[in-house]
C-alpha positions as a Markdown table, in Angstrom:
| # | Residue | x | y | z |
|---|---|---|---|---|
| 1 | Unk | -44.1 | 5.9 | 7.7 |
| 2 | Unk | -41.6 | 3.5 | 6.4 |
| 3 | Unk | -40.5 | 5.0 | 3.5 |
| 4 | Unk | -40.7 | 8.6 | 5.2 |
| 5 | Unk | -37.2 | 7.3 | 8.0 |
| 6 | Unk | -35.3 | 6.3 | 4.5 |
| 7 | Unk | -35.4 | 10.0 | 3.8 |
| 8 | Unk | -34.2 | 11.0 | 6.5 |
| 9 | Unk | -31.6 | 8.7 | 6.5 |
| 10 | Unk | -30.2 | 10.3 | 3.5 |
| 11 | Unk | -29.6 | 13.3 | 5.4 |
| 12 | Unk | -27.7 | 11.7 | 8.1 |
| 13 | Unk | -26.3 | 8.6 | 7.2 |
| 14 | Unk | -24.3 | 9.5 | 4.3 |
| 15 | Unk | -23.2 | 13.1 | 5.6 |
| 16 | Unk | -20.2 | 10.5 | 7.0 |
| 17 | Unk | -20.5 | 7.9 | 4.8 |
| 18 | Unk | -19.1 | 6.2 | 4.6 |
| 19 | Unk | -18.5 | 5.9 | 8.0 |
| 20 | Unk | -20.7 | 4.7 | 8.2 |
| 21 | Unk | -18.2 | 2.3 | 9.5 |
| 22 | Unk | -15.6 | 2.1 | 12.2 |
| 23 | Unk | -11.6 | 2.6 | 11.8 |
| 24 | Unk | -10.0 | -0.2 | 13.8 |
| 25 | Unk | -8.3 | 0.8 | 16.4 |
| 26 | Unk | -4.5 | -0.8 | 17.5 |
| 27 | Unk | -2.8 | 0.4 | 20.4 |
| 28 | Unk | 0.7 | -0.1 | 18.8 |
| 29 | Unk | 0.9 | -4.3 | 18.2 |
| 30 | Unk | -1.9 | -4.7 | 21.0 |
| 31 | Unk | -5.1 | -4.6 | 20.3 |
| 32 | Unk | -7.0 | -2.8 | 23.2 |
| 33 | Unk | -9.6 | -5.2 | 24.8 |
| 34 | Unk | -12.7 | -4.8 | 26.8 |
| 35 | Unk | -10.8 | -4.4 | 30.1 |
| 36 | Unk | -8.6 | -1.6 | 28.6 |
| 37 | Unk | -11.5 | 0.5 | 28.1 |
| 38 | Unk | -12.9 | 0.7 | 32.0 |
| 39 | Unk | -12.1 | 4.0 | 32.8 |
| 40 | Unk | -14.0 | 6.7 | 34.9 |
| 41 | Unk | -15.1 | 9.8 | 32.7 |
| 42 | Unk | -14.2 | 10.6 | 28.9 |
| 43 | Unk | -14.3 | 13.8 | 27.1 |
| 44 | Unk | -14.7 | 14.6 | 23.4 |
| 45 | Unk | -12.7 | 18.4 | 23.0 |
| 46 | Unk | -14.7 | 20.1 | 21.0 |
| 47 | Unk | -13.5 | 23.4 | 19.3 |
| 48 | Unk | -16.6 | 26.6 | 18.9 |
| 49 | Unk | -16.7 | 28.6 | 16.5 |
| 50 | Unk | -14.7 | 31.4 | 18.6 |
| 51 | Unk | -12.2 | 29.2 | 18.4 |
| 52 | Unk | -13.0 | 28.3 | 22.0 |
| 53 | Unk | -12.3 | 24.3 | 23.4 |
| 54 | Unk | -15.4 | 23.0 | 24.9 |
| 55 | Unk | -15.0 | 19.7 | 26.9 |
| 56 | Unk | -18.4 | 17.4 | 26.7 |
| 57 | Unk | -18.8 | 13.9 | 28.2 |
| 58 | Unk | -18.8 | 11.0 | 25.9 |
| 59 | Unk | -22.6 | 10.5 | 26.7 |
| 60 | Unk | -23.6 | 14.1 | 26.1 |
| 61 | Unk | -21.7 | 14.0 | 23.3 |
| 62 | Unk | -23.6 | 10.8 | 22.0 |
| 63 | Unk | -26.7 | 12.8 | 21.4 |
| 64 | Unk | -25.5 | 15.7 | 18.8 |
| 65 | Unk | -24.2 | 12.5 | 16.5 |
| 66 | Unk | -27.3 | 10.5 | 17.2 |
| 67 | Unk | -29.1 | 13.6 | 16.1 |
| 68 | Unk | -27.4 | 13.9 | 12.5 |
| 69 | Unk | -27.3 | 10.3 | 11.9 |
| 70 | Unk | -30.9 | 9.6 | 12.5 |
| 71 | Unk | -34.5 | 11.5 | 11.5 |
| 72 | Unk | -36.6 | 12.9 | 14.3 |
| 73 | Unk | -39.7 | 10.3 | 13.4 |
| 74 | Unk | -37.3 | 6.9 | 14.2 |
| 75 | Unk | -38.5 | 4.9 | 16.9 |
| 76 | Unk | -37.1 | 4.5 | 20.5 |
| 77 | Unk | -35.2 | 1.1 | 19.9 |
| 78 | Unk | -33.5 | 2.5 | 16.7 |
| 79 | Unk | -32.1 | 5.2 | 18.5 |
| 80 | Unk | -31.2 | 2.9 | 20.9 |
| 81 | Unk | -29.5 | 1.1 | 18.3 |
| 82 | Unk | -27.2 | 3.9 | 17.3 |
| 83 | Unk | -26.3 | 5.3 | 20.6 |
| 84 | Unk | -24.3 | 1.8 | 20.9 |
| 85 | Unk | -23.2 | 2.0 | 18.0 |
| 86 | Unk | -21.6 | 5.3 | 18.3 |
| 87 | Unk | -21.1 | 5.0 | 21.8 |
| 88 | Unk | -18.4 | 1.9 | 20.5 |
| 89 | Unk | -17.3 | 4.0 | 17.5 |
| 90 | Unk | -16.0 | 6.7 | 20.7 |
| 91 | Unk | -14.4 | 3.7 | 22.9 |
| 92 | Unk | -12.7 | 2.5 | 19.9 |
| 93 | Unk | -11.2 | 5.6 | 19.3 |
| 94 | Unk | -10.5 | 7.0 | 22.6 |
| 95 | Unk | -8.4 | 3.2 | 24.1 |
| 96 | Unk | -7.5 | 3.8 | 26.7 |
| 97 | Unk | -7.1 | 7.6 | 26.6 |
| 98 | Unk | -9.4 | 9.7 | 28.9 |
| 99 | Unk | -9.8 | 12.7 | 26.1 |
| 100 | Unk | -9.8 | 13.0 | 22.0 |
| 101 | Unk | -10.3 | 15.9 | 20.0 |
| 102 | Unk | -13.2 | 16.2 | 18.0 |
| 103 | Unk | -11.0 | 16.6 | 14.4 |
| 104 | Unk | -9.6 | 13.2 | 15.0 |
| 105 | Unk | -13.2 | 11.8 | 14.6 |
| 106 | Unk | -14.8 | 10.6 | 11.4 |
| 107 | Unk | -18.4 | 12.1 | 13.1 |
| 108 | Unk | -21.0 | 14.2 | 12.0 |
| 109 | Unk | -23.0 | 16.1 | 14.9 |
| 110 | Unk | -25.4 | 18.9 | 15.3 |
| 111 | Unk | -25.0 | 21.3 | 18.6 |
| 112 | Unk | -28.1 | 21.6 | 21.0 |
| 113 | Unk | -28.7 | 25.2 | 18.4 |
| 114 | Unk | -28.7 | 23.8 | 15.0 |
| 115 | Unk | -31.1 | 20.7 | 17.0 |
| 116 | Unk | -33.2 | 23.5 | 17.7 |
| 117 | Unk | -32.9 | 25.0 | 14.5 |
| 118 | Unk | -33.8 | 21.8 | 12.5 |
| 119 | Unk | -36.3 | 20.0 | 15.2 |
| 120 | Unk | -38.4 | 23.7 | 16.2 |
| 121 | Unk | -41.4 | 23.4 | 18.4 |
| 122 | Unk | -40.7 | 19.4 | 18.3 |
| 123 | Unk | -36.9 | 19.9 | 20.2 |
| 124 | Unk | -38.1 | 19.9 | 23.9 |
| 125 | Unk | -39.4 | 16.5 | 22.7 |
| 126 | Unk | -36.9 | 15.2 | 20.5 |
| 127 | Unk | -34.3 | 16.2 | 22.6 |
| 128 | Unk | -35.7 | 14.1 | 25.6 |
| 129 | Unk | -36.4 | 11.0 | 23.5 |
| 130 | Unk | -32.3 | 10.9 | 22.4 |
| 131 | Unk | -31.1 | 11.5 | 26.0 |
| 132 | Unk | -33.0 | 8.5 | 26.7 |
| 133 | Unk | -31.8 | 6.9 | 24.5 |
| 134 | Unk | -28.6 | 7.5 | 25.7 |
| 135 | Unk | -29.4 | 7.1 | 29.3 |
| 136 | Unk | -30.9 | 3.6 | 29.0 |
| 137 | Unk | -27.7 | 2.3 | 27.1 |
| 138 | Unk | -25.6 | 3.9 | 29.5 |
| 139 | Unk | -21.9 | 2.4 | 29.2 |
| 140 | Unk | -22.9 | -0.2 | 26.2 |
| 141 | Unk | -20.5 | -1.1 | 23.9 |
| 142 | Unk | -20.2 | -4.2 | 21.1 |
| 143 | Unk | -17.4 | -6.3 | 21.6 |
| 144 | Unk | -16.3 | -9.9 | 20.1 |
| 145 | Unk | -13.8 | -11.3 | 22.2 |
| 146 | Unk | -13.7 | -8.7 | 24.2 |
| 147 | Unk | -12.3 | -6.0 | 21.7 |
| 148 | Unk | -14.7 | -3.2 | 20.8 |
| 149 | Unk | -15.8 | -4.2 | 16.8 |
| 150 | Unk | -15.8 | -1.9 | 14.1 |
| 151 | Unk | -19.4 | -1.3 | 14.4 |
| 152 | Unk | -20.3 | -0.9 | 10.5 |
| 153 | Unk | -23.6 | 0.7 | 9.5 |
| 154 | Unk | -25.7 | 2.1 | 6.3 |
| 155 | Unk | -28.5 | 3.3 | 4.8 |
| 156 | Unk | -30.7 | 0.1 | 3.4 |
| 157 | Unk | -28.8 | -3.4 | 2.4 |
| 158 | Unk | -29.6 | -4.6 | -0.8 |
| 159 | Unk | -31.9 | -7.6 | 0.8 |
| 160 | Unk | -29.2 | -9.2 | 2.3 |
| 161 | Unk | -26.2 | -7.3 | 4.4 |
| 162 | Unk | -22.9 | -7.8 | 3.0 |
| 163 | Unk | -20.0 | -9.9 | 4.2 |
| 164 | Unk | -16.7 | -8.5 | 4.8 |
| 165 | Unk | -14.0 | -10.8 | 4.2 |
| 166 | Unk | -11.7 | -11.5 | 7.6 |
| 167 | Unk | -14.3 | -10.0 | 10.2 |
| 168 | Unk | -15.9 | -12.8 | 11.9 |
| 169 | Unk | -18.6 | -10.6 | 13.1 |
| 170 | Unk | -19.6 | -9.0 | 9.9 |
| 171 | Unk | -21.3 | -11.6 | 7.4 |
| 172 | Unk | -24.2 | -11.4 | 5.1 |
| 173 | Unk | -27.5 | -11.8 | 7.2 |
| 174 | Unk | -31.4 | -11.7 | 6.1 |
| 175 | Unk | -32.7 | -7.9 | 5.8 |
| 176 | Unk | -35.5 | -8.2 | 3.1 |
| 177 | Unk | -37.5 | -5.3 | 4.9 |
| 178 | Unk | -35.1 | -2.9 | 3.0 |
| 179 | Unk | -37.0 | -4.0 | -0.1 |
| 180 | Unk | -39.6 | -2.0 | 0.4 |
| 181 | Unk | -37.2 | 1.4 | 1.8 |
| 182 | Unk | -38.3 | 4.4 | -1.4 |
| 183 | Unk | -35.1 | 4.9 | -3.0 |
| 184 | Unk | -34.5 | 0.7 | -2.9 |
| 185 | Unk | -33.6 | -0.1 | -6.7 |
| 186 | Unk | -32.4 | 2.4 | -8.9 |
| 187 | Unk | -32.0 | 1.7 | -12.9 |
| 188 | Unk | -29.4 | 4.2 | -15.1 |
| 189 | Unk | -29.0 | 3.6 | -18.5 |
| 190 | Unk | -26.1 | 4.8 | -20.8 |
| 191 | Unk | -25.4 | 4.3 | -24.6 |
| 192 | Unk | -22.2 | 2.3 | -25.1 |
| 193 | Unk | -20.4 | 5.6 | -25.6 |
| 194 | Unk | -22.0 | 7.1 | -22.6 |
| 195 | Unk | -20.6 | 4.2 | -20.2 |
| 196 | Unk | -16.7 | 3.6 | -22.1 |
| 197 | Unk | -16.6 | 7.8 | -21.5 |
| 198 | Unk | -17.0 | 7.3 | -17.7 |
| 199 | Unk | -14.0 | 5.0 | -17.9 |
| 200 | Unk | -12.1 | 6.6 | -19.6 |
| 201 | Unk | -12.3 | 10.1 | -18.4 |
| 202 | Unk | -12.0 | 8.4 | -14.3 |
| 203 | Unk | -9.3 | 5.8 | -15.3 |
| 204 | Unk | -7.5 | 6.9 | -18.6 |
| 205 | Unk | -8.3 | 3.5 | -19.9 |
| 206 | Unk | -8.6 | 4.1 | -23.9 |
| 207 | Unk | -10.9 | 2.1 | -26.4 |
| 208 | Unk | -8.2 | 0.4 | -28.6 |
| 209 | Unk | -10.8 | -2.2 | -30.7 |
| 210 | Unk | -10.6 | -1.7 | -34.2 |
| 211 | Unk | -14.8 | -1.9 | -34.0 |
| 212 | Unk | -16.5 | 1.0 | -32.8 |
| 213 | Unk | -18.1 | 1.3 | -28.9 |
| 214 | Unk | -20.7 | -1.3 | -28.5 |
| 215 | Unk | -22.5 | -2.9 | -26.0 |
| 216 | Unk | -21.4 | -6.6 | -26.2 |
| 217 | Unk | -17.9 | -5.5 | -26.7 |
| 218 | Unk | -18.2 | -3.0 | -23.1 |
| 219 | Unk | -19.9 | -6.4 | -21.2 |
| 220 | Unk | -17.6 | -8.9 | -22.6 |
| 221 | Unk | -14.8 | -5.9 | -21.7 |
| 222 | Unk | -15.8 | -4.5 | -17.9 |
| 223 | Unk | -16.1 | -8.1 | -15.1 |
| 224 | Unk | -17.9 | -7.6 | -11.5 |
| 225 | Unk | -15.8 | -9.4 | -9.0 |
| 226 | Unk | -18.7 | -10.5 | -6.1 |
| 227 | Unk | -18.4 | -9.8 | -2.6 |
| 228 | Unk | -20.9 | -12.3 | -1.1 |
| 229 | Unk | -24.6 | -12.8 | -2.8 |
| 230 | Unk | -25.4 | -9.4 | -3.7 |
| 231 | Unk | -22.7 | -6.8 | -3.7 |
| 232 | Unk | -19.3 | -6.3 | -5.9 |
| 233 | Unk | -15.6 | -6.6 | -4.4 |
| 234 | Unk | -14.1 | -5.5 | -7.5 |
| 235 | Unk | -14.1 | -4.6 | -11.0 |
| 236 | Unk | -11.9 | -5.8 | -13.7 |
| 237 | Unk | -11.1 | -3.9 | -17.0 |
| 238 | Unk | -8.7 | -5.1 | -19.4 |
| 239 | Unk | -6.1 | -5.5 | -17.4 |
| 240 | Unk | -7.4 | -2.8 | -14.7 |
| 241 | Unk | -8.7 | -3.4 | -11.1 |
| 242 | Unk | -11.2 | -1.0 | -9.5 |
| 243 | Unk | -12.5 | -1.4 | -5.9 |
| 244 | Unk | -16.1 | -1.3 | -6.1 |
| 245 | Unk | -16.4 | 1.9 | -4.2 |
| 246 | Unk | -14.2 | 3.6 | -6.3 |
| 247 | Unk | -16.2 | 2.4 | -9.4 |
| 248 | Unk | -19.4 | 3.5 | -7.3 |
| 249 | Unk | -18.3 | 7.0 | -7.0 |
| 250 | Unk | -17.4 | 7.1 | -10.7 |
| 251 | Unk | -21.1 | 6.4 | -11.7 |
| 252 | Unk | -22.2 | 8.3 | -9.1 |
| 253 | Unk | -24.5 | 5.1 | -7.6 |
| 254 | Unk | -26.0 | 4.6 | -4.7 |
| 255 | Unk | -24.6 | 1.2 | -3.6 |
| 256 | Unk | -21.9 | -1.5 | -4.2 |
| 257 | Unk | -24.6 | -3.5 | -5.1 |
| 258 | Unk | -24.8 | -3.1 | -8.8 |
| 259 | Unk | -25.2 | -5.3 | -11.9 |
| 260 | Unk | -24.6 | -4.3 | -15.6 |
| 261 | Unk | -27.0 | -5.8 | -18.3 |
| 262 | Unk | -28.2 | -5.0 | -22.0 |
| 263 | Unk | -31.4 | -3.8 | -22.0 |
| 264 | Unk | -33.2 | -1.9 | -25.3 |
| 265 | Unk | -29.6 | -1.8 | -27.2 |
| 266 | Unk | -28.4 | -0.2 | -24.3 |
| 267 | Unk | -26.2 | -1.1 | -21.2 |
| 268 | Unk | -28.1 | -0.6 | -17.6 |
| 269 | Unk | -27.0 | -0.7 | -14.4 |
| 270 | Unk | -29.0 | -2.2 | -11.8 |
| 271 | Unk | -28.4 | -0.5 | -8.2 |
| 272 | Unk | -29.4 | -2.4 | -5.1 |
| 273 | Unk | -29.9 | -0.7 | -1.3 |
| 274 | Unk | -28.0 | 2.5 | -0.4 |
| 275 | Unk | -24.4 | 2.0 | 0.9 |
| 276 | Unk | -22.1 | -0.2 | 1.1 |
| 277 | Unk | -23.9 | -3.4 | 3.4 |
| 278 | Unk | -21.6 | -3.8 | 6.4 |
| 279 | Unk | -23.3 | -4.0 | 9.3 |
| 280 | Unk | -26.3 | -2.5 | 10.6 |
| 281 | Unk | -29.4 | -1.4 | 8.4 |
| 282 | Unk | -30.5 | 1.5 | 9.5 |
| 283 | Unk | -33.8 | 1.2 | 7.2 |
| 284 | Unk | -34.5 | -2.1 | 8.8 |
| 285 | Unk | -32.9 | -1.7 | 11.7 |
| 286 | Unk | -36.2 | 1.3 | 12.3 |
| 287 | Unk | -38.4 | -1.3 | 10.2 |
| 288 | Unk | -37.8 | -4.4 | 13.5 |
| 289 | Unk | -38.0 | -1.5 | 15.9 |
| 290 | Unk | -41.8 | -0.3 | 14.4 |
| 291 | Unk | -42.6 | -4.7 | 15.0 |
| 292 | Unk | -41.4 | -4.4 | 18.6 |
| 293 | Unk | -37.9 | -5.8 | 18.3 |
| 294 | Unk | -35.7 | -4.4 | 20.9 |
| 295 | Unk | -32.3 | -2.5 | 20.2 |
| 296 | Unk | -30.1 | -5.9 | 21.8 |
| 297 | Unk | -32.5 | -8.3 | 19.1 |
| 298 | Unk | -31.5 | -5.1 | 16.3 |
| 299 | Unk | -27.6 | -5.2 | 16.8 |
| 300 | Unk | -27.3 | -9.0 | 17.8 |
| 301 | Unk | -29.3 | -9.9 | 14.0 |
| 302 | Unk | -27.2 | -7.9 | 12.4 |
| 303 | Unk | -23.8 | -8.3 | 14.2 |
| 304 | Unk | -22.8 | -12.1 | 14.4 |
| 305 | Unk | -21.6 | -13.0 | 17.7 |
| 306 | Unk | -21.3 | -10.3 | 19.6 |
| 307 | Unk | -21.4 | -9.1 | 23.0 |
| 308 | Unk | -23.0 | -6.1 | 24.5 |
| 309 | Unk | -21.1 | -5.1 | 27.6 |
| 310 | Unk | -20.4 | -2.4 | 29.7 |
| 311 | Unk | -17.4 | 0.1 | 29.3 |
């Protein structure tokens, strides 16, 4: 059963990912507080495929992007989870507005057809389990000092979330269930040649020793700046800084979580969890719910010091 949610999370999760976080949100020079956001109904304008604007409620709305984040088999409390999660992602963005168009949302969401289409005989059911999902979160938001938080999530930490420097609220915290998520640890291993080719064909960065490619040279040449315990800030070659993310979608990994060794006369990265860490696991997140953990226990473990309120 575990393993089964991580597969679906690959379908969901990283159709945004990497939203999988949220884009702060300034009004001008002031940040928009709790007390900003209470406001009496909000609409996300949506355009049909006629071209045609439909207007749906922020809460209505919730349950199309709760649908392509999560698969049908989660539990209750995880989608629980991500209706407040989303539901704060939508506050963030909307201030203190009443109305946002859809295109200026980093969302993925299915209509009530393509649910149908993907869910079949199971969507009466389905569809009821989100909407209560909804319903029982109604108005909840996460907020640290009473500003909504950039509410951060991925697919499966690498054992530990990651901290992100500057954000009170987001530091490294326990998640060793994601351990046993299928798709966990990932090994890829490249001749010396293989690996310095990446490099150079994403970064232009030539091999200019006299000696031919090896593997000593390439580890002594390529240094993993750390964010945290577990995941990499940066990467330094030569004279060369990559952000980790940008070096993750060069070698086409999984996570920002990686280590480089020598293993067999050849180099091998070591891949860790899927995503980048911030925030909320949704592996484990699923993992708490299935031990009886409630959706508040979920975000409050993985969020540190925050507030649930009202909107």
């Amino acid at each position: 059963m575990k393993n089964n949610i991580i597969k679906g999370f690959g379908i969901g999760a990283f159709m945004v990912l990497i939203p999988c976080f949220i884009t702060f949100f300034m009004n001008g020079d002031k940040k928009v507080t709790q007390k900003d956001l209470i406001k009496a109904d909000t609409y996300i304008l949506c355009q049909d495929n006629t071209g045609q604007i439909e207007k749906i409620d922020t809460e209505s709305y919730l349950m199309g992007a709760i649908a392509a984040y999560l698969p049908e088999d989660c539990e209750d409390e995880t989608y629980k989870v991500m209706a407040v999660i989303l539901r704060t992602y939508l506050m963030k963005k909307l201030g203190t507005e009443t109305e946002i168009e859809e295109g200026e949302l980093t969302l993925s969401r299915l209509t009530v057809s393509e649910m149908e289409q993907a869910w079949g005989e199971n969507f009466s059911e389905n569809y009821k389990r989100m909407k209560q999902a909804v319903n029982n979160t109604s108005g909840e938001i996460i907020t640290y000092e009473e500003t909504p938080i950039e509410a951060y999530f991925h697919d499966v930490s690498a054992g530990r979330t990651n901290t992100k420097e500057g954000v009170a609220y987001l530091q490294s915290v326990e998640s060793e269930v994601d351990m046993e998520a299928e798709g966990y640890l990932t090994l890829i291993s490249y001749t010396a040649e293989e690996f310095w080719k990446v490099i150079e064909d994403t970064w232009g960065i030539t091999w200019e020793d006299s000696e031919p490619y090896s593997v000593e040279a390439i580890k002594n040449k390529v240094v993993f700046i750390p964010e945290g315990e577990l995941y990499v800030k940066q990467v330094q070659i030569g004279e060369k800084t990559i952000e980790a993310e940008e070096f993750k979608q060069a070698f086409h990994l999984k996570s920002t979580a990686f280590f480089l060794e020598e293993y067999n006369g050849k180099l091998r990265l070591i891949i860790k969890g899927i995503g980048h860490g911030y925030g909320v696991s949704l592996y484990g997140a699923n993992v708490y719910a299935m031990e009886g953990k409630n959706y508040k226990w979920i975000l409050e473990k993985y969020y540190t010091n925050i507030v649930l309120s009202h909107e």
